[in-house]
C-alpha positions in Angstrom: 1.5 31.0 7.4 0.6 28.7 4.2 2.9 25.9 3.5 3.4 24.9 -0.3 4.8 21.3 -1.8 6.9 21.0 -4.5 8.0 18.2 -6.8 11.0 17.4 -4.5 8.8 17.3 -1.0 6.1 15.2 -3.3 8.5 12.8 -4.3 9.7 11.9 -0.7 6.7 10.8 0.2 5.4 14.3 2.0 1.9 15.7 1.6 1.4 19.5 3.2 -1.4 20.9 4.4 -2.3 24.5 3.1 -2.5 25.6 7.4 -0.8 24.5 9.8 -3.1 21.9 11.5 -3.1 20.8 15.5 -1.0 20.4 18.3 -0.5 16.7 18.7 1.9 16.6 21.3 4.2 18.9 24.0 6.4 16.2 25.0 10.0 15.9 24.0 11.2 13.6 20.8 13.8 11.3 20.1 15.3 11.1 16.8 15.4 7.7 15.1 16.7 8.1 11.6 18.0 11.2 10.1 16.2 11.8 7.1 17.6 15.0 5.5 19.2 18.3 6.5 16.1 19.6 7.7 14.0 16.5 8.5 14.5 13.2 10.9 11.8 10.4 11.6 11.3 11.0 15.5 9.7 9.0 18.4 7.6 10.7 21.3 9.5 10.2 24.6 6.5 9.1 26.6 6.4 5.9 28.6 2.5 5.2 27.5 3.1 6.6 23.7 4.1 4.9 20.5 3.8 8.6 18.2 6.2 8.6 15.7 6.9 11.9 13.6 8.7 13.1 10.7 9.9 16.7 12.1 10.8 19.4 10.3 12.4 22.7 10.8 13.4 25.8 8.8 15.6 27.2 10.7 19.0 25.4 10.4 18.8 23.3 13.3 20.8 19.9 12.2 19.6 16.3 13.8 21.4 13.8 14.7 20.6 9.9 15.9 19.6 9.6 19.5 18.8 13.8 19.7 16.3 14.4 22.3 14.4 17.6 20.8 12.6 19.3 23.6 9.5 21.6 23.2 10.0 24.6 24.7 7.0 26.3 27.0 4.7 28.0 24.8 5.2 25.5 21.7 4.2 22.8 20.5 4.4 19.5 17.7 1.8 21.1 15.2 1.2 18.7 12.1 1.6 20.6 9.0 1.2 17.3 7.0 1.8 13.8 6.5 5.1 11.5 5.5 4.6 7.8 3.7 7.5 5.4 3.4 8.3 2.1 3.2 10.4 0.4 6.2 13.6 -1.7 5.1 11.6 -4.8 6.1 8.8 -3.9 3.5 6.1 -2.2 5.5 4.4 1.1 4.5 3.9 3.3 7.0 2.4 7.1 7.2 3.3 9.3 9.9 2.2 13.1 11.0 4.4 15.6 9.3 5.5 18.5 13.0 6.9 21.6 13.3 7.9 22.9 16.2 5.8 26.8 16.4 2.9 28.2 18.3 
């Protein structure tokens, strides 16, 4: 699988690796902040963690605040990139890009 970027993906702050890179995590997320359709800003639910992701998906699942997304047995969080944006109290911040897969 090679993942492109376009202009819109570039502008959001997203850089995409050309392969889909390791599995950082098998634990289940909580969404924080809805970013798009097909993208929310996500927190590892992990009592010893502090991993925060952008996750994205391509197949038409829609998040929601609070959403506990669970990896299912086989899967994992693979980073496929990385997100940078700037918090509303000023400070940058760069995050792994996931995706749910294999």
């Amino acid at each position: 699988m090679i993942l492109a970027i376009g202009a819109n993906e570039s502008d959001k702050g997203m850089t995409l690796l050309e392969q889909p890179g390791e599995c950082i995590s098998t634990n289940s997320f909580s969404v924080t902040q809805v970013i798009d359709e097909n993208s929310a800003l996500a927190r590892e639910v992990d009592l010893f963690s502090d991993l925060s992701v952008l996750l994205i998906n391509d197949e038409g699942i829609l998040y929601y605040d609070n959403q506990i997304i669970s990896i299912p047995e086989g899967k994992c969080a693979r980073q496929v990139g990385v997100y940078k944006y700037t918090t509303h109290s000023g400070i940058e911040k760069t995050v792994p890009i996931v995706k749910i897969m294999e």
